[in-house]
C-alpha positions in Angstrom: -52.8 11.1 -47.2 -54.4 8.3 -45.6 -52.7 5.4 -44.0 -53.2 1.9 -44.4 -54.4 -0.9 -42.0 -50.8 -1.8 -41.5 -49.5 1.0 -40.2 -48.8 1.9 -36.6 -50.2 4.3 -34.1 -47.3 6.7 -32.3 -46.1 5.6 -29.0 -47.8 7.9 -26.6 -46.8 10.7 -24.1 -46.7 10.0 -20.6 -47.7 12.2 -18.1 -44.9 14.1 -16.7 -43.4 13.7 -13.1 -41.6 14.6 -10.6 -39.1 12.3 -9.1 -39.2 11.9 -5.1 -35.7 12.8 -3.0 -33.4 9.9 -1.8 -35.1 9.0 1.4 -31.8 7.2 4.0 -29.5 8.2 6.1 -26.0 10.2 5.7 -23.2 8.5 6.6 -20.6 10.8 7.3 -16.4 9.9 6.9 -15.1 11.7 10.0 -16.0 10.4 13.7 -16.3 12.8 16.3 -15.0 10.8 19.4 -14.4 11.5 22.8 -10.5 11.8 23.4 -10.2 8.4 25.1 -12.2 7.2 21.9 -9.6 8.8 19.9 -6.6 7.2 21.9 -8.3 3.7 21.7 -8.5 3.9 17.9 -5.2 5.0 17.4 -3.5 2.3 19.3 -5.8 -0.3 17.6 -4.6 1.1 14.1 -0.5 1.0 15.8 -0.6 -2.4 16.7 -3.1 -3.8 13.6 -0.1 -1.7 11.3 2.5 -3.7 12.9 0.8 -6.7 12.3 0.4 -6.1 9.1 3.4 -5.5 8.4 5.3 -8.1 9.9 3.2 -10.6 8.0 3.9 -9.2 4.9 7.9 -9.5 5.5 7.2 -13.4 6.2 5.0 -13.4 3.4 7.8 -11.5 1.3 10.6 -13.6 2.3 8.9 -17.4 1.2 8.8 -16.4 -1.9 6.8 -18.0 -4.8 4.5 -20.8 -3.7 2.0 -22.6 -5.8 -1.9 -23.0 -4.5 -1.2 -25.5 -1.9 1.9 -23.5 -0.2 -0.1 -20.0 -0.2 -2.8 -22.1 1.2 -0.6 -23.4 4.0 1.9 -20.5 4.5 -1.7 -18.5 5.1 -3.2 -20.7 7.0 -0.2 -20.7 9.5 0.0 -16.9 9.2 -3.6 -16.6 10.3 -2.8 -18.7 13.0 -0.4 -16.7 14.0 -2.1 -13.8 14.3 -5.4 -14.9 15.6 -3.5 -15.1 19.4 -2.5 -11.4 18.6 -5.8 -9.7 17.4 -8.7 -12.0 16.3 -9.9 -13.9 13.5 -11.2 -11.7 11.3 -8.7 -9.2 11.6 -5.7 -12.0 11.4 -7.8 -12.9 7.8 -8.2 -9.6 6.5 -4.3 -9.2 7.5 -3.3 -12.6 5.6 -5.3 -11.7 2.4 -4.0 -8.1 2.4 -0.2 -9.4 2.4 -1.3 -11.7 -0.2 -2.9 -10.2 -2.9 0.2 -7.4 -2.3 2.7 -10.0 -2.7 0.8 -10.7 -6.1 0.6 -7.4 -7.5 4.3 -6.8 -6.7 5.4 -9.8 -8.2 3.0 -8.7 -11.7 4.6 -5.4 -11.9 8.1 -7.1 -11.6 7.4 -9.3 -14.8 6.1 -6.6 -16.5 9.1 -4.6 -15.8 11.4 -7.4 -16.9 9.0 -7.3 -20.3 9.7 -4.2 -20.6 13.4 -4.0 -20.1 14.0 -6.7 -22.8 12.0 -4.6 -24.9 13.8 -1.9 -24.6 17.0 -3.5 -24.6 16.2 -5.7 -28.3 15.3 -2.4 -29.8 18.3 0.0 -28.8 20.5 -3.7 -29.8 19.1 -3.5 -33.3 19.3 -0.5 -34.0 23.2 -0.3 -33.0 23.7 -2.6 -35.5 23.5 -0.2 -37.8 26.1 2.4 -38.4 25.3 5.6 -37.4 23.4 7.7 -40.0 22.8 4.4 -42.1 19.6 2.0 -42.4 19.8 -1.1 -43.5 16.8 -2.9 -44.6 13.8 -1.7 -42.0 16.1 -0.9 -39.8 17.3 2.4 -39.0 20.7 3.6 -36.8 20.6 6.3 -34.4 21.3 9.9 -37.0 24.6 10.9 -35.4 27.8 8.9 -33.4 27.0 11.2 -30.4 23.4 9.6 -30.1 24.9 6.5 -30.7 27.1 6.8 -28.0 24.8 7.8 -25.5 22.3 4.8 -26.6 25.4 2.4 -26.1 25.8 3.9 -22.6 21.9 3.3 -21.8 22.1 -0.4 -22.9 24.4 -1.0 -20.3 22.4 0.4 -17.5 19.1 -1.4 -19.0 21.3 -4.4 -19.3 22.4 -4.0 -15.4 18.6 -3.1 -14.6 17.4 -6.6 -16.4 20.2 -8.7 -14.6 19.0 -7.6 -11.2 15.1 -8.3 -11.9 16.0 -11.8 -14.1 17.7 -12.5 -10.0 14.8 -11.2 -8.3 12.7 -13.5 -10.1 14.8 -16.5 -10.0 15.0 -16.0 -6.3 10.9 -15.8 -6.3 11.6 -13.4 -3.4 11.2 -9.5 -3.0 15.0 -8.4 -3.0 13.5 -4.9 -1.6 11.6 -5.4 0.8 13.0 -4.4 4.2 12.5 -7.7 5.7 15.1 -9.3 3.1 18.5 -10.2 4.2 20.1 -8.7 0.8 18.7 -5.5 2.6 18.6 -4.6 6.0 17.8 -1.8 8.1 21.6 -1.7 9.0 22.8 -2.1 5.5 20.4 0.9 4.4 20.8 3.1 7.6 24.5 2.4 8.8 24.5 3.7 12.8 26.4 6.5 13.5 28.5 7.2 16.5 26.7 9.5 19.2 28.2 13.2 18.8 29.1 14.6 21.8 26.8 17.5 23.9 27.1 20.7 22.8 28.0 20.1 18.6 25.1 20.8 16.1 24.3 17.5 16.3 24.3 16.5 19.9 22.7 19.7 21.1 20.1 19.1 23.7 16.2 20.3 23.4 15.7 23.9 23.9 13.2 24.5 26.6 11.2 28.0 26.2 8.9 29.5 28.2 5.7 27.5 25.5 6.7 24.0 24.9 7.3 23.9 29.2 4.2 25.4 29.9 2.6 22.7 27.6 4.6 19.7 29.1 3.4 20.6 32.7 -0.4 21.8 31.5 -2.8 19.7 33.6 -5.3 17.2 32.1 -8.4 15.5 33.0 -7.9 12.0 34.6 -7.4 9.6 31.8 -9.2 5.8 32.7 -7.3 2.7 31.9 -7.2 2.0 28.6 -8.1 -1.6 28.0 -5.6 -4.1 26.0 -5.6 -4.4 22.1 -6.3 -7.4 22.1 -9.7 -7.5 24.1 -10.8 -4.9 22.1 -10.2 -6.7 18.7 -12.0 -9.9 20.3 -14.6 -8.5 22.7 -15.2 -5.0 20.9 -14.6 -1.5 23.1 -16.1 -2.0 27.4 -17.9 1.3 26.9 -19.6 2.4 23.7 -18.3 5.7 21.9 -19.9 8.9 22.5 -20.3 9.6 18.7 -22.8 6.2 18.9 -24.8 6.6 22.0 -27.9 6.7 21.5 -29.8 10.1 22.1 -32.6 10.1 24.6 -35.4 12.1 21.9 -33.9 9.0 19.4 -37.3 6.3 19.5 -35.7 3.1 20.5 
């Protein structure tokens, strides 16, 4: 069969090949630090947490703000935190509490959505008698189920008032920080029991945890403030980063 001038030639085969390996370096997740390395970091990540966490209780408590109030309410915030850590940190803080703030305040909508949903659909089909339908609606096939939908209306009903009042108030009713909530409120103190009951029994000391409490230790150095390390970065640099002397510099 031969082919006309029109018609076109097959596309053709390359040669094959082999792909070359991933040339770079391997970053790896865990940090092997010296123990005064170790101690730095975790007080760094103690007092950073604490930051962070009271600035999302201030946050929390103002409540809804358009544009120009999260603008100011962060840039006070940052403020704030800047004389406490530095400015990077006391940004990466302020945004954190923000964009949480945010995503709480989208899940409560969409759970007050959803509760109205709810509620509408168990409403209508109450209306109907029980084993009846009326129209395109259908009631619940026995008075037992009926009953027990009745009794879940209520407590969807209760559920909706107490998110319709969390988002009239604009605040976080839950959050810790709240006055409708308090650390007293949730843990009520209780009166110290007296030596000797199962709940005022002092520590048993055996012949391990002692040994460990007097076990000597290397000399620790001073460990510098939080603060100058946040600012200045760590006086001495980590023995996981030193450089190695067969490393070409």
């Amino acid at each position: 069969m031969s082919s006309d001038s029109g018609s076109h030639s097959l596309r053709p085969i390359a040669v094959p090949f082999v792909a070359a390996a991933p040339a770079g370096a391997r970053v790896r997740t865990r940090l092997r630090v010296s123990p005064q390395d170790a101690e730095v970091l975790r007080a760094t990540g103690a007092h950073l947490g604490s930051l962070a966490g009271r600035d999302l209780a201030a946050r929390c408590a103002e409540g809804r703000l358009d544009a120009r109030g999260r603008a100011q309410s962060r840039a006070a915030r940052k403020r704030a935190l800047t004389a406490q850590s530095s400015s990077r940190w006391a940004g990466t803080i302020t945004r954190t509490s923000e964009g949480a703030w945010q995503l709480a305040d989208r899940n409560l909508r969409a759970e007050h959505a959803s509760l109205r949903a709810r509620a509408r659909t168990i409403t209508a089909r109450l209306a109907v008698p029980a084993g009846h339908r009326q129209g395109r609606e259908r009631g619940y096939v026995t008075a037992a189920e009926r009953h027990a939908k009745t009794i879940r209306l209520k407590a969807l009903q209760g559920r909706l008032a107490r998110v319709e009042a969390q988002i009239a108030g604009g605040a976080n009713q839950d959050h810790p920080a709240s006055p409708a909530r308090t650390k007293e409120t949730r843990h009520p103190a209780r009166p110290p029991a007296a030596p000797g009951t199962k709940t005022g029994r002092p520590p048993r000391i055996t012949a391990g945890n002692q040994a460990g409490q007097h076990r000597p230790g290397p000399p620790t150095q001073p460990i510098p403030t939080i603060v100058s390390v946040l600012r200045n970065g760590h006086p001495y640099q980590p023995s996981s980063c030193r450089r190695s002397s067969s490393m070409p510099k």
